[in-house]
C-alpha positions in Angstrom: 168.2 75.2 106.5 171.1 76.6 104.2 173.2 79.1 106.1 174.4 82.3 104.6 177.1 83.0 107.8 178.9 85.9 105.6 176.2 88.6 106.8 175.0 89.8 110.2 171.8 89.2 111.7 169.8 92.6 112.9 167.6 90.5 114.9 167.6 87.0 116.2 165.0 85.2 118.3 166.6 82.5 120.2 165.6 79.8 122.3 162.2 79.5 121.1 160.1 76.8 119.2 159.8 77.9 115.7 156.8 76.7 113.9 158.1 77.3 110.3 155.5 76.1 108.2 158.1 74.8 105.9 157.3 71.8 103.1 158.8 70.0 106.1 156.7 71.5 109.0 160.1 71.9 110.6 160.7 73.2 113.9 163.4 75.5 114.8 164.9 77.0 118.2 165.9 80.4 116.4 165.8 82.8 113.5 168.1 85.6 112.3 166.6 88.2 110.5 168.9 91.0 108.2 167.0 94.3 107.0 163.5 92.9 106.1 164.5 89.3 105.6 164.6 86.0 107.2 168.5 84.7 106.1 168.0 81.4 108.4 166.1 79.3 111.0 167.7 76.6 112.6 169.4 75.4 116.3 170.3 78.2 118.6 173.9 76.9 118.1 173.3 77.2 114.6 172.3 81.0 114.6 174.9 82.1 116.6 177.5 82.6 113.9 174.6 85.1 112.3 174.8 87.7 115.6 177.0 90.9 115.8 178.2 93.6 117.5 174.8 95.5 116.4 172.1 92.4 116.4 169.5 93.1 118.7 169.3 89.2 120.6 166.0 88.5 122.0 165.7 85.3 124.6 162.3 83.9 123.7 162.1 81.8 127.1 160.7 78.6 124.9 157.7 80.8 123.4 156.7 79.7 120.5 156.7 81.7 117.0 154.9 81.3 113.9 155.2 83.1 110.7 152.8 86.3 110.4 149.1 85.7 109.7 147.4 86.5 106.5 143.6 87.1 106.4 142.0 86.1 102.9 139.4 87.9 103.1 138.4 91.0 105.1 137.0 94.5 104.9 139.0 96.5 107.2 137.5 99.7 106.4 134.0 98.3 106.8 134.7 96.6 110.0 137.0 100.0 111.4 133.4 102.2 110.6 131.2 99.8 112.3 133.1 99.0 114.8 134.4 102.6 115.9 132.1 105.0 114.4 128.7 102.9 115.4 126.7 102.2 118.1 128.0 98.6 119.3 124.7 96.2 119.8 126.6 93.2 120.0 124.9 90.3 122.0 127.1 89.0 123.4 129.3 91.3 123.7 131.8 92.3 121.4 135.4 90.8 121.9 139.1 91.3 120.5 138.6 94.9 119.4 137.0 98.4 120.7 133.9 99.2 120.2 131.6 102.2 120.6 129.7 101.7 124.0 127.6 98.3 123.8 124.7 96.4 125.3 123.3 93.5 126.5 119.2 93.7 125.6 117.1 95.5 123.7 116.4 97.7 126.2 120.0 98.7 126.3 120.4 99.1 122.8 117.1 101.6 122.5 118.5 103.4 125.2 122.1 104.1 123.5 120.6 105.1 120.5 118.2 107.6 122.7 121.1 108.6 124.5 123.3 109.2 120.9 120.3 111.2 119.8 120.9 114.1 122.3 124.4 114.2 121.5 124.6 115.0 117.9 122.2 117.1 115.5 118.7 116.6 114.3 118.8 114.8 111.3 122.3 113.4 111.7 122.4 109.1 110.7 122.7 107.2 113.8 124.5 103.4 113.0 124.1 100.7 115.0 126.0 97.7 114.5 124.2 94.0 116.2 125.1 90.6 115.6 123.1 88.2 112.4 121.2 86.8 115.6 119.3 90.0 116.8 117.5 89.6 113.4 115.9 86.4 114.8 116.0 85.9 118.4 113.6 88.7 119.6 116.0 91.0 121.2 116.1 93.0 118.3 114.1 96.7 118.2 110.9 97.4 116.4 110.7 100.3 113.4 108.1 101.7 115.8 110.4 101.3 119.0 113.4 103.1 117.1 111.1 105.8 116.2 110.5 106.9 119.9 114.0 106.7 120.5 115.2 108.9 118.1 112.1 110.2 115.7 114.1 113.2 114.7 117.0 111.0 113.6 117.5 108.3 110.6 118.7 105.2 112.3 120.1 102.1 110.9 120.6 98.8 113.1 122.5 96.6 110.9 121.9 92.8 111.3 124.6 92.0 109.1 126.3 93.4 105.6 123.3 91.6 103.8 120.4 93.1 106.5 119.4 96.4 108.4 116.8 98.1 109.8 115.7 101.3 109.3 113.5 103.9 111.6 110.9 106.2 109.9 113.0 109.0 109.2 115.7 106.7 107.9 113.0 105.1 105.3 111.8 108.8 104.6 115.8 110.0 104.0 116.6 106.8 101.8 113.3 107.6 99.9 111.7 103.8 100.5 108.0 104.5 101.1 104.9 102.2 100.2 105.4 103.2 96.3 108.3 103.5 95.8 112.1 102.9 95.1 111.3 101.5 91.7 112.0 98.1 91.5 113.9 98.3 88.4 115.8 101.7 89.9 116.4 99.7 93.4 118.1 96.5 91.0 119.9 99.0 89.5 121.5 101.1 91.8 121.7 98.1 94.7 121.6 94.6 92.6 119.2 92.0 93.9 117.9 94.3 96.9 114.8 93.7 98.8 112.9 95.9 100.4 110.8 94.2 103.3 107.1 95.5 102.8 103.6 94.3 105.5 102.2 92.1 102.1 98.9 93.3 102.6 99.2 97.2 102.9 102.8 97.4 100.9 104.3 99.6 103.6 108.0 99.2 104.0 108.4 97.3 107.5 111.9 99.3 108.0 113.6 95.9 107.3 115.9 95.9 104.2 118.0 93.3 102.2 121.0 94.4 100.4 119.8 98.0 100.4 122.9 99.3 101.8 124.2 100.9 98.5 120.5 102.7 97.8 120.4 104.0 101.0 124.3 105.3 101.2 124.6 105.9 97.1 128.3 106.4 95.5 129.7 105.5 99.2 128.7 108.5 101.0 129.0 106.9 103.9 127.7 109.3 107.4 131.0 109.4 108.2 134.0 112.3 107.7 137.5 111.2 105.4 139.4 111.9 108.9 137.0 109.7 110.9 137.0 106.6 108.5 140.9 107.3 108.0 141.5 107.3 112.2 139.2 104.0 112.4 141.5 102.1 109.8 144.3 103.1 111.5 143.4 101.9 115.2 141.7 98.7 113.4 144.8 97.9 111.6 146.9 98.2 114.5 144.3 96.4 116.2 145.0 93.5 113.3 148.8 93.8 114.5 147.9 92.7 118.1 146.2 89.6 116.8 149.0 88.6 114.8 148.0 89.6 111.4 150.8 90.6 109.5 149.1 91.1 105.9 145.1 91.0 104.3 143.9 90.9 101.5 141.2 93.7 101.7 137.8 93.9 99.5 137.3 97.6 100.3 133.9 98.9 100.8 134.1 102.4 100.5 135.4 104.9 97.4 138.0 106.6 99.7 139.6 103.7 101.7 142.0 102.8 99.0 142.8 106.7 99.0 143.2 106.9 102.9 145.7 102.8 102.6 148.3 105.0 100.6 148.4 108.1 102.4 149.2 105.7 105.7 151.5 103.7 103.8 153.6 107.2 102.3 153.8 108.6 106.0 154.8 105.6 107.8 151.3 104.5 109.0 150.5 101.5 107.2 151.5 99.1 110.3 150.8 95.9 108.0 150.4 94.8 104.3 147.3 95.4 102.3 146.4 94.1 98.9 143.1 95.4 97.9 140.2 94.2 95.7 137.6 96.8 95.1 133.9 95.0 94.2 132.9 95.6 90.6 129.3 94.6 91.1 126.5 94.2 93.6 127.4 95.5 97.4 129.6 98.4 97.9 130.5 98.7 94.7 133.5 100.7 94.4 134.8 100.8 91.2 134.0 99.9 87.4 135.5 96.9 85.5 136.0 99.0 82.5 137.7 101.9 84.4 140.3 99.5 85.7 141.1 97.6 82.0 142.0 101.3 80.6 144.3 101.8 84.0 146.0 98.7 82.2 146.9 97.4 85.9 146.5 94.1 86.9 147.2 91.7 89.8 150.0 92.0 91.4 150.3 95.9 90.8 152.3 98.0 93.3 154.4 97.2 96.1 155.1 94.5 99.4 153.1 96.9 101.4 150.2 98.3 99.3 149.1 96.4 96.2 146.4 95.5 93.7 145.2 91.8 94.5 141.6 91.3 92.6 138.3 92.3 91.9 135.4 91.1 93.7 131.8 90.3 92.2 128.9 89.3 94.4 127.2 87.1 92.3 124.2 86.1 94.9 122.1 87.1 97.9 120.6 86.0 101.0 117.9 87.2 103.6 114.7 86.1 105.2 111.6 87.6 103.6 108.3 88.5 105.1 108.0 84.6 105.6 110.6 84.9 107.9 112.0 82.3 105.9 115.6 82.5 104.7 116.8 82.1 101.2 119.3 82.8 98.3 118.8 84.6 94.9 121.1 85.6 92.1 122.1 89.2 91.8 123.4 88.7 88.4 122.1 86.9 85.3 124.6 84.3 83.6 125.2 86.7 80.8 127.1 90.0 82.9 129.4 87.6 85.1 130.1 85.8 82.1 131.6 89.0 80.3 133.1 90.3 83.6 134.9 87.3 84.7 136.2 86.9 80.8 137.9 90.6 80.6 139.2 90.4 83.9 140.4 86.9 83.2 141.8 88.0 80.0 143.8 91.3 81.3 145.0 89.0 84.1 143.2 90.3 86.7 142.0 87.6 89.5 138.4 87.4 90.3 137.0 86.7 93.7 133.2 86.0 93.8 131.5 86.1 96.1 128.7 83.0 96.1 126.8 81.2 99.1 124.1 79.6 97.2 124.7 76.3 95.2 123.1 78.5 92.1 125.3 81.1 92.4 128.7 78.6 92.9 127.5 77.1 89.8 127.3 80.7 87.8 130.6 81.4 89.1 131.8 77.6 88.4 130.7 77.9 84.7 132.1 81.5 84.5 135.2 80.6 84.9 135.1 77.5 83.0 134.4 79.7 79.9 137.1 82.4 80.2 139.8 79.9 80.4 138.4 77.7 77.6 138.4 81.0 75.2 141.7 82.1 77.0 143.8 79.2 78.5 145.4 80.1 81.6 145.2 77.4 84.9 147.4 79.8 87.7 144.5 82.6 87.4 143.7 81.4 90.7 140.2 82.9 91.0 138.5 82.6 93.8 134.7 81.5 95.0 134.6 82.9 98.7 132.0 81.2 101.0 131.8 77.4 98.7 131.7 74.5 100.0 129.5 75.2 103.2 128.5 72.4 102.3 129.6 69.2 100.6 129.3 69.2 96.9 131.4 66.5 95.6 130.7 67.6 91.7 131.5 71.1 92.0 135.0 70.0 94.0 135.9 68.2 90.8 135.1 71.2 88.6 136.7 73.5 90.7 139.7 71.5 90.6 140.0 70.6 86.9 139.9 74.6 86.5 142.5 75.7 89.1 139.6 77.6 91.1 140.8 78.3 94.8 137.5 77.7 97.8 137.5 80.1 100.3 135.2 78.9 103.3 133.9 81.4 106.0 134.9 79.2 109.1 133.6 81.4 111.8 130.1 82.5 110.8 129.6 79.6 108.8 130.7 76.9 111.7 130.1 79.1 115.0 127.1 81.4 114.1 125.1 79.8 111.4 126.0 76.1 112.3 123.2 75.7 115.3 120.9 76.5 112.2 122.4 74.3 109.8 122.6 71.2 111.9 118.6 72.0 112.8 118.2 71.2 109.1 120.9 68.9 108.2 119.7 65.7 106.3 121.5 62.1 107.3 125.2 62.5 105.6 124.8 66.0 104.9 128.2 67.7 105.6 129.0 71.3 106.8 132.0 73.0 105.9 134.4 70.7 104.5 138.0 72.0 105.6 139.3 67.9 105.7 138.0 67.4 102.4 139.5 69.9 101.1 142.9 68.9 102.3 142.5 65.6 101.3 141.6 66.4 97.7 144.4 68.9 97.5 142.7 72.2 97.7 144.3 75.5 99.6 141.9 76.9 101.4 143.2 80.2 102.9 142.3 81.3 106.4 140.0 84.7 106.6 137.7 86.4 108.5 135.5 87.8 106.4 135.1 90.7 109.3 132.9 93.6 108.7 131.2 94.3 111.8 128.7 91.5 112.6 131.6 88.7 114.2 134.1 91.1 116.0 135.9 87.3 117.5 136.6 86.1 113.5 139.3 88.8 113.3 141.3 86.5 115.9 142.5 84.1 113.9 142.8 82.0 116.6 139.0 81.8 116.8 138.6 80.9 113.4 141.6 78.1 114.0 139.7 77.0 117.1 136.7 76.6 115.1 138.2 74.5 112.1 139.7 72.3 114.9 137.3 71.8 117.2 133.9 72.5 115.3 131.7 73.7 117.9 128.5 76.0 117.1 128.0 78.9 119.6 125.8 76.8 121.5 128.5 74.2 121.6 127.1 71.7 119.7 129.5 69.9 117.3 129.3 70.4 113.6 130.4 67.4 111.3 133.4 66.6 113.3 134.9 64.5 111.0 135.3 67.8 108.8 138.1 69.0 112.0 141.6 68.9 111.0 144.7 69.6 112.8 146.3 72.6 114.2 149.1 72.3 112.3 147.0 72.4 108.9 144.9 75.1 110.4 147.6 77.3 111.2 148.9 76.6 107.5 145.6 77.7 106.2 146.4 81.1 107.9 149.7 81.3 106.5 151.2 79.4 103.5 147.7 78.8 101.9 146.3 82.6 102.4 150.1 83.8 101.0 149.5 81.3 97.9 145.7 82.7 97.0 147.7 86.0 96.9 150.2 85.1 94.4 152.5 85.8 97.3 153.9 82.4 98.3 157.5 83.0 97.1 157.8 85.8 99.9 156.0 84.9 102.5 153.5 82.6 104.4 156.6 79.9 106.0 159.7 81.0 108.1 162.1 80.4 105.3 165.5 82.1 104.2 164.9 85.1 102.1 161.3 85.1 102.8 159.6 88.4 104.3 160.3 89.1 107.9 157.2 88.7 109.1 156.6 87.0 112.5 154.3 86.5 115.5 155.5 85.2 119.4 152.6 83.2 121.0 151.8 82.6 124.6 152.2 78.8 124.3 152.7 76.2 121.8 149.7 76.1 119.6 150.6 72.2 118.9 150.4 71.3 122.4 147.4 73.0 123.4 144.0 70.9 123.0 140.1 71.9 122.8 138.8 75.2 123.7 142.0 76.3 125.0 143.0 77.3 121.2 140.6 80.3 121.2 142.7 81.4 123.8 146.5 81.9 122.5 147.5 85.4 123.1 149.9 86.9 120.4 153.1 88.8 122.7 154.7 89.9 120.0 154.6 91.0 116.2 157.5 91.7 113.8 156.7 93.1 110.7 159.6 94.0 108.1 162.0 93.1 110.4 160.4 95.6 112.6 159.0 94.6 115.7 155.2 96.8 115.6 153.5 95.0 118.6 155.1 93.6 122.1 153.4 93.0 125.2 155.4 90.9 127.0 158.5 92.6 128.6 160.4 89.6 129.3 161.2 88.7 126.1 164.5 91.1 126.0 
């Protein structure tokens, strides 16, 4: 790399193996940093014109390094309140982050929520937060069983962001009873929401589908401003730890985007956020029209704190009183047509969000008319969740119209791939991350974190799973869909900092990019199988700044 030996390193990481994600995939032995900036990677030999009487030298022993990781697509604040604020029902366990208490059965779980329920006030919401398979593998509570636990309490057990379950007095306090919401007032408030009902005597079952905004209206959300502002801080420094340096954040409540600044203006913010309130269907936070007359658009505000998108859910999913699972359209045709066209014309980037081959083709066809009418390829918007599975006519759409696919690796490979293989046709594909690659698609690496999978915000995990593609039972998933660590670890960096518009400052190790780093355990190109999932970040520098260290000996 081109030296610039006329200024002075502040930092410099020496004798290490640089991954640097370059064009080149080159691998360095050193890096010196100046302010917030990388001004070279090279030799050792090479960076040791760089250091001065002030740079701070630190002997990396042969660890490896790796620019800082960007998650595509998260909601921090969601996963912070679920994870902190809620009653943890993960089974398994949860891992990566803390969690409030936890358990291992449904006995354990009825218990906590007994147990919670002579700790707070009558009438006071008690969250629980399980895993998508309590819904389906019998270890989940009854209505009837959470009513004994806590009958003077409304309780909510949620399966997932798309499913809950609701006690008596929840039901009573959300006002769903045999006769009512309205469906047309339900659609309304909480697009394309379901409320589970026993078919013969139309009582509500306590099981609800997409509910969560008629149930919590406007975002009131049972939890205090200082509560949800303390469980994005610990979360976010939490995110540090695993080596994630920046997010792009779909934020699901009215005051997060409040609470991001007030971090960012006293110092707080430990990494960078660029937000993308949803304009329609769950957790709506803001109106499309309300943003247009702020007359911002992507790319608004600052390295640390900025305006990245808008988000539009444009289907749903659950299992009915069938108990079979399925996908319906929370929009019509018409309404994402005219929202993707403003925001597309006001230069606003649009991330839907679409799981159903219906839905990918409203979204598809929405974009294809906003950039006919207004001709503009580098909009990058975004379909989050395509190409689950292989759909070789949308690919060429989605390519002739400059439309980025975001796939969910670790839910849709780990979690729901023991389900998807049980239904798989001959030469049906899941999750096509080499195809992708090979037709020259970017897929960025995310998480899509907001409660249910507390591993997917490691992105190791979701790297392990991409390479190795392995359900939570261990069966393998369409294994010729694995690729390489290398391209796995770009997904998570150069890829995710390109679907942010933000691949000029950071995403590779590269002069003048952004100074944003991670030290690993071991050399994530050496390792092999499982062993992946278990790369512990040592150190973080963010900014130059080094927010996260574990390991003592690098000095």
């Amino acid at each position: 790399m081109k030296n610039n030996r006329s200024q002075a390193a502040d930092l410099v990481l020496t004798n290490g193996h640089i991954i640097t994600v370059d064009d080149k995939d080159t691998i360095a032995g050193a890096i010196a940093v100046a302010g917030n900036k990388i001004i070279n990677a090279g030799s050792s030999r090479d960076i040791e014109s760089f250091i001065g009487k002030d740079t701070k030298v630190l002997d990396l022993s042969g660890r490896s390094v790796l620019p800082g990781f960007i998650d595509a697509h998260a909601h921090l604040d969601c996963f912070a309140l679920h994870t902190k604020l809620s009653l943890s029902c993960h089974i398994p366990p949860a891992k990566h982050v803390k969690v409030l208490g936890g358990a291992n059965n449904c006995e354990e779980i009825l218990s906590a929520i007994q147990n919670h329920a002579q700790e707070i006030p009558s009438g006071s919401w008690i969250i629980a937060q399980g895993r998508f398979n309590l819904e389906t593998n019998g270890k989940s509570p009854t209505r009837e069983q959470l009513d004994r636990a806590a009958p003077d309490h409304p309780v909510i057990l949620r399966y997932s962001a798309h499913t809950q379950l609701l006690n008596s007095k929840g039901l009573d306090v959300a006002g769903i009873g045999p006769g009512n919401p309205d469906p047309d007032e339900l659609n309304r408030v909480a697009p394309g929401a379901k409320i589970i009902r026993n078919p013969e005597t139309g009582e509500p079952t306590g099981r609800v589908i997409e509910a969560f905004d008629w149930i919590f209206p406007d975002g009131q959300y049972p939890a205090s401003y200082n509560e949800l502002k303390g469980a994005i801080h610990q979360t976010a420094m939490e995110a540090v730890s695993l080596g994630i340096t920046s997010l792009q954040e779909f934020t699901c409540w009215p005051d997060s985007t409040r609470i991001y600044q007030e971090l960012y203006e006293t110092g707080e913010l430990p990494l960078r956020i660029q937000f993308s309130p949803a304009v329609w269907g769950l957790h709506r936070s803001a109106d499309l029209d309300d943003i247009l007359r702020l007359g911002i658009k992507t790319g608004f505000g600052n390295q640390w704190l900025k305006f990245g998108s808008i988000k539009i859910f444009v289907d749903v999913e659950g299992i009915g009183e069938d108990g079979i699972y399925r996908e319906w359209p929370r929009i019509s045709q018409k309404q994402l047509d005219n929202l993707v066209m403003k925001a597309h014309r006001a230069g606003i980037r649009v991330m839907m969000h679409a799981t159903s081959q219906e839905g990918q083709h409203m979204a598809i066809d929405a974009v294809a008319k906003a950039v006919k009418k207004y001709p503009r390829l580098d909009h990058r918007h975004r379909i989050e969740h395509i190409c689950g599975e292989y759909w070789p006519e949308g690919l060429v759409q989605m390519k002739q119209l400059g439309i980025i696919p975001v796939p969910t690796p670790y839910s849709s490979l780990a979690w729901y791939g023991d389900t998807w293989l049980d239904n798989a046709k001959p030469g049906d594909r899941a999750v096509i991350y080499q195809t992708l690659l090979d037709q020259g698609f970017m897929p960025p690496g995310n998480s899509d974190v907001m409660g249910t999978e507390t591993e997917a915000f490691n992105p190791w995990w979701s790297i392990w799973c991409v390479v190795e593609r392995k359900t939570r039972s261990g069966r393998l998933i369409s294994p010729e869909e694995g690729i390489s660590v290398m391209d796995a670890i770009r997904l998570y960096t150069r890829f995710s900092a390109f679907a942010g518009f933000e691949e000029s400052v950071k995403g590779a190790i590269e002069p003048g990019k952004m100074a944003d780093l991670i030290v690993v355990d071991r050399n994530p190109l050496q390792v092999e199988g499982d062993e992946i999932q278990d790369i512990q970040v040592v150190m973080t520098v963010i900014d130059g700044q080094i927010k996260y260290k574990t390991d003592n000996s690098i000095c």
